[in-house]
BAFI-3210 file (N, C-alpha, C; in Angstrom, 3 decimals, decimal comma, padded with zeros to 6 digits):
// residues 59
n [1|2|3|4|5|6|7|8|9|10|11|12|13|14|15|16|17|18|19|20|21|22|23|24|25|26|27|28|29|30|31|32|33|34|35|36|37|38|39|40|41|42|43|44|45|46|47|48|49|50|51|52|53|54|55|56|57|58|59]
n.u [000,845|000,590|001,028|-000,149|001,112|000,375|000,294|002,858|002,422|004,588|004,850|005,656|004,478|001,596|001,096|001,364|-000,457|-002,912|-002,379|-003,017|-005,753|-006,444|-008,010|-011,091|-012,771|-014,351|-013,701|-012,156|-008,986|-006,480|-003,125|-002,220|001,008|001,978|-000,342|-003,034|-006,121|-009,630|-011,589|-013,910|-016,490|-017,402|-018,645|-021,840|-021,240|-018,413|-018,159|-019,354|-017,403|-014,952|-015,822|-015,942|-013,265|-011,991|-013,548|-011,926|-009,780|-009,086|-010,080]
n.v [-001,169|002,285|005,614|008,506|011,877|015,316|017,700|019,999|023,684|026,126|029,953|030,396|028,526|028,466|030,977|029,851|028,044|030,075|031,485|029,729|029,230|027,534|028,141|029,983|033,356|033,835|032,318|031,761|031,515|030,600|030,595|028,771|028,164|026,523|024,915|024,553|026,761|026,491|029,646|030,865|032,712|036,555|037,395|039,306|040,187|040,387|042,456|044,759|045,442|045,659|048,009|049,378|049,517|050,914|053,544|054,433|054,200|056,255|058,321]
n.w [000,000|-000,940|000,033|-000,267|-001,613|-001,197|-003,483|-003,952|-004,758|-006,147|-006,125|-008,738|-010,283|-009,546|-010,429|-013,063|-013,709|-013,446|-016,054|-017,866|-017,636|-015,989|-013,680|-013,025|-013,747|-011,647|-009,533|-006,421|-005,303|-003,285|-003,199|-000,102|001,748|-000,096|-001,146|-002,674|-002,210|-001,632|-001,463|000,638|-000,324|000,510|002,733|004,451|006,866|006,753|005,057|005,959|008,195|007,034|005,261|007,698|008,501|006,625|006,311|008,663|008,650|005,944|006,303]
ca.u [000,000|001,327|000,536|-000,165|001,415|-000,093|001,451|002,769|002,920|005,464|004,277|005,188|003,145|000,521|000,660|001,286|-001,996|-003,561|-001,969|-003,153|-007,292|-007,326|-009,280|-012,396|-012,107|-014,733|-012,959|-011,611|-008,567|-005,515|-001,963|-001,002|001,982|001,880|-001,467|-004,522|-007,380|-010,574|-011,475|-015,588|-017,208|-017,373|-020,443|-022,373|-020,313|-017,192|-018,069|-019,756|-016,614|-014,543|-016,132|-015,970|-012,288|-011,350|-014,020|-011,390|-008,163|-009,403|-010,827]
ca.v [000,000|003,342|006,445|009,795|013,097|016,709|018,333|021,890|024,258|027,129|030,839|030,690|027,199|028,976|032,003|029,693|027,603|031,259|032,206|028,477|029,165|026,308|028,814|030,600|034,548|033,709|031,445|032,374|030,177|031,082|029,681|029,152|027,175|025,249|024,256|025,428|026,681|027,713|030,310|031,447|034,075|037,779|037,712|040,540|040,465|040,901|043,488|045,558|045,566|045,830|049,113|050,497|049,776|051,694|054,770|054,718|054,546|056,957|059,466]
ca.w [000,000|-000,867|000,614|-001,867|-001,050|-001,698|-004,426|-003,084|-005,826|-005,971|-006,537|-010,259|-010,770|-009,519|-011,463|-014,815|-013,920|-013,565|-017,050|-018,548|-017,685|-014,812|-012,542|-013,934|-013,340|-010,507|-008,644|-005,113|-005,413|-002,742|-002,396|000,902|002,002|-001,386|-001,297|-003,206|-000,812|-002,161|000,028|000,826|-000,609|001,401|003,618|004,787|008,513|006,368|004,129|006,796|008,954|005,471|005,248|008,637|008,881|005,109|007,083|009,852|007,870|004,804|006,186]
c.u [000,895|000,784|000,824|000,594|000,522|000,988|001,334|003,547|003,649|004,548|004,400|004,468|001,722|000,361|001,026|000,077|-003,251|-003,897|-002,849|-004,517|-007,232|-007,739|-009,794|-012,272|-013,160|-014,573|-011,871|-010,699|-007,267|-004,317|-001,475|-000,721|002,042|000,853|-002,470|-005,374|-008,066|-010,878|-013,340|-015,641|-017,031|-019,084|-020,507|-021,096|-018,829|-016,907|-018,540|-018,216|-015,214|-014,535|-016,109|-014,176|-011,764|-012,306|-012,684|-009,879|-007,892|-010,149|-010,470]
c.v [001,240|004,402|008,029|011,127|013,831|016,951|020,071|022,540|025,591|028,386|030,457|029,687|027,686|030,349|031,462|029,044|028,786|031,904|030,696|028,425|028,145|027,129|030,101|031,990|034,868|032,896|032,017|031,684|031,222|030,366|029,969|027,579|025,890|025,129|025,189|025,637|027,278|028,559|030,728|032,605|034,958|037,427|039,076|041,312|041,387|042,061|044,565|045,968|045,918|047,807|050,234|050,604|050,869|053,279|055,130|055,071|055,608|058,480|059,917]
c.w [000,000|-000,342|-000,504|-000,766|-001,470|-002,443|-003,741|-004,135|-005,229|-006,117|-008,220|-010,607|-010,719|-010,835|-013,074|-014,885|-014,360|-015,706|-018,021|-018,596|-016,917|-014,181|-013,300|-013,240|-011,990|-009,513|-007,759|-004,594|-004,636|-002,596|-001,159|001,590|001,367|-001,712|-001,760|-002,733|-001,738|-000,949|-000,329|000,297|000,312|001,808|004,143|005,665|007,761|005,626|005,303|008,421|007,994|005,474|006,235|008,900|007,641|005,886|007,560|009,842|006,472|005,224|007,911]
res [x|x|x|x|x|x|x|x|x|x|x|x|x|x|x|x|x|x|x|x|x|x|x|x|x|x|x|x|x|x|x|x|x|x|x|x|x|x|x|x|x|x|x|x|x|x|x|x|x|x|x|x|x|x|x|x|x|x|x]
***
């Protein structure tokens, strides 16, 4: 029995998959520490706290 690794891509792997069309220009796709994370959508909570911190630093 063998056991599989994760493949842990570099920054430029990532940015040639980017350049190649594997992720759709709505796809929320992050490298971190090799690994491909999709990451969640922005919810309300985040945008509403989003907005009060850019108030607080912009003005």
């Amino acid at each position: 029995m063998s056991i599989a690794t994760a493949k842990r891509f570099t920054i430029a792997e990532y940015h040639r998959l980017t350049e190649l069309g594997f992720f759709n220009e709505d796809d929320r796709v992050e490298l971190i520490k090799g690994e491909l994370v999709k990451m969640a959508a922005k919810g309300t909570a985040h945008s509403v706290c989003e907005t009060r911190l850019e108030r607080e630093l912009f003005i």
